[in-house]
C-alpha positions in Angstrom: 91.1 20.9 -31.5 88.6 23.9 -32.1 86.7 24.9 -35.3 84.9 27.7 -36.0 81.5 26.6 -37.4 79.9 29.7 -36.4 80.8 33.2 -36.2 79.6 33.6 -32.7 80.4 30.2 -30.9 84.0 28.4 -31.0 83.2 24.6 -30.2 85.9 22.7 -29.1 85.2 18.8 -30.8 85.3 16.0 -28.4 84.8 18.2 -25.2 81.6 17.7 -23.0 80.0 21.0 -21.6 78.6 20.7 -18.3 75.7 23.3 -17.8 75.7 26.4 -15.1 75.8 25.2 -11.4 73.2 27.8 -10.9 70.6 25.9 -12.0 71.0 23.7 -8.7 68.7 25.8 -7.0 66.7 25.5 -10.1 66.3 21.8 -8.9 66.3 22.1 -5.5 63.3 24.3 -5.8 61.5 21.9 -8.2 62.1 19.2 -5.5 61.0 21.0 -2.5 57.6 21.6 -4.1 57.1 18.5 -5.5 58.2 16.2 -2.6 56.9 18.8 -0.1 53.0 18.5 -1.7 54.1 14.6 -2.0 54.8 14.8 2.2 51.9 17.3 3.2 49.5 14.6 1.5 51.1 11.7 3.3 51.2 13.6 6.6 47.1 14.4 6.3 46.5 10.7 7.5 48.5 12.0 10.6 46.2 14.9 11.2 43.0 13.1 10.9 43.2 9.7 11.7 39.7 9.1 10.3 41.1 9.0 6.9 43.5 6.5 7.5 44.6 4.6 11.0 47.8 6.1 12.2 49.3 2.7 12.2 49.1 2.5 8.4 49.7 6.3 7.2 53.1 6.3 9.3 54.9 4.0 6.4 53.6 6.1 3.9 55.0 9.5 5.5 58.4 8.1 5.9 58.6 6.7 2.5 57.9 10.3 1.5 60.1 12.1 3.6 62.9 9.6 2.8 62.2 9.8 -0.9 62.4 13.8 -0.8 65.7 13.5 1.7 67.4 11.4 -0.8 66.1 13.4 -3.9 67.7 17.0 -2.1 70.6 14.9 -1.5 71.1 14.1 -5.5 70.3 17.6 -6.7 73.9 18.9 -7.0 75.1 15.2 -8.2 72.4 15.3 -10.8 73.5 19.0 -12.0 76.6 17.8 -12.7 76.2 14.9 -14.8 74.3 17.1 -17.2 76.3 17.2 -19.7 76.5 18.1 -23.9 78.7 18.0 -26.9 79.1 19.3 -30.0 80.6 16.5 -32.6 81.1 17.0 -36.4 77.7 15.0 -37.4 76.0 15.4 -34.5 75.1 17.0 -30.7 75.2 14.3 -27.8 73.4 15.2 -24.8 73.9 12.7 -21.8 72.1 13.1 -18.1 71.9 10.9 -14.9 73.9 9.8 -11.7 71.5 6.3 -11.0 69.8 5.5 -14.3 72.6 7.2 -17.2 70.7 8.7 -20.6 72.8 9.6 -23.2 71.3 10.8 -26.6 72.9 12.1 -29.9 70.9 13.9 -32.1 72.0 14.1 -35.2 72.3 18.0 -36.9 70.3 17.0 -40.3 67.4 15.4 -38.3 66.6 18.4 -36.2 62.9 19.7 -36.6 63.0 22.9 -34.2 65.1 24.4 -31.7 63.8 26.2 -28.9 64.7 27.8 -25.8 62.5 28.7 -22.7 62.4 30.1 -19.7 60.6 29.8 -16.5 60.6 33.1 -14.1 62.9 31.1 -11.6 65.8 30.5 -14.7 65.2 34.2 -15.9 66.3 35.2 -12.5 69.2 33.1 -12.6 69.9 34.4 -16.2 69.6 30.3 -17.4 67.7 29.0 -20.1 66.2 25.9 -21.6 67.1 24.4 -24.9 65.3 22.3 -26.3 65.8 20.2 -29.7 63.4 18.6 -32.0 63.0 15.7 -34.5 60.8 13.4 -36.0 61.5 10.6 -33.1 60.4 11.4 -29.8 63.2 9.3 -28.9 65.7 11.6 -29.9 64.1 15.1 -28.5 66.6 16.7 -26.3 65.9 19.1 -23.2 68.9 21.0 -21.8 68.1 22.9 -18.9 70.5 25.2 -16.8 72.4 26.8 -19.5 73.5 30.9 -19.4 71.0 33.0 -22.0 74.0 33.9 -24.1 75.4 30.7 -24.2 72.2 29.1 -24.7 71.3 31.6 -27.7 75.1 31.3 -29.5 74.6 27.3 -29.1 70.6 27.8 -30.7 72.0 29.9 -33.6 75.1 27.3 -34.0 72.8 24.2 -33.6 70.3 25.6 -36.6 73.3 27.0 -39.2 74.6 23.2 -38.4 71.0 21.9 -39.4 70.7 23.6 -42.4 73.9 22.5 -44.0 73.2 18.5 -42.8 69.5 18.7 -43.9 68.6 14.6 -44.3 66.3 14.4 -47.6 63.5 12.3 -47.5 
């Protein structure tokens, strides 16, 4: 069942939205920086072995490279499971293939919404969106989504937060 709520975006109630598999290299590249700076410092004991005896950095460096072989290996699993959706009181965000997080936010509660972009996801036309309330709790972060798509859902998200504004 779809209702127009906006003139520019058609949400269909009930459906999850996954976001853009582009932004798998997004991830991957975040991974391969993080866990390769994570490996390079375990492999220094290697190097040098007056840090650290090589007996006792060699745990360590396979722990890391483990960890980051593990963490590549999630990426496109991860990617996946983002997922959003629109319902009629309010926008439900869920994330995780290990540890699930699912968050609803409802429309009247939303402070701010705001969409960024790193010079990686302007490349790959994606954007960030991110919501706002009162409880930290309830702040969402949507990464990967198209510009346009991410803009029609902003624009959609605030005209929906404005009619469901929660008094105080």
């Amino acid at each position: 069942m779809s209702d127009q709520l906006d003139s520019q975006v058609v949400i269909d109630r009930d459906q999850w939205i996954g976001i853009s598999p582009k932004h798998i290299v997004d991830e991957y590249v975040s991974v391969v920086v993080i866990f390769g700076l994570i490996v390079a410092a375990t492999a220094l004991p290697l190097i040098w072995d007056d840090i650290i005896p090589g007996l006792l950095a060699w745990p360590s460096f396979t722990i890391a490279v483990i960890a980051a072989v593990i963490n590549l290996i999630l990426v496109p699993f991860r990617v996946r499971a983002m997922r959003y959706m629109l319902r009629v009181d309010d926008f439900v965000f869920r994330k995780g293939v290990i540890f699930q997080r699912q968050v609803a936010t409802p429309y009247g509660r939303l402070q701010l919404v705001d969409i960024n972009r790193g010079p990686l996801s302007r490349a790959l036309g994606l954007a960030e969106l991110r919501l706002v309330t009162a409880a930290a709790s309830t702040g969402v972060t949507i990464p990967g989504i198209e510009m346009e798509a991410c803009e029609a859902l902003r624009d959609t998200l605030v005209s929906l937060a404005e009619t469901r504004r929660a008094g105080l």
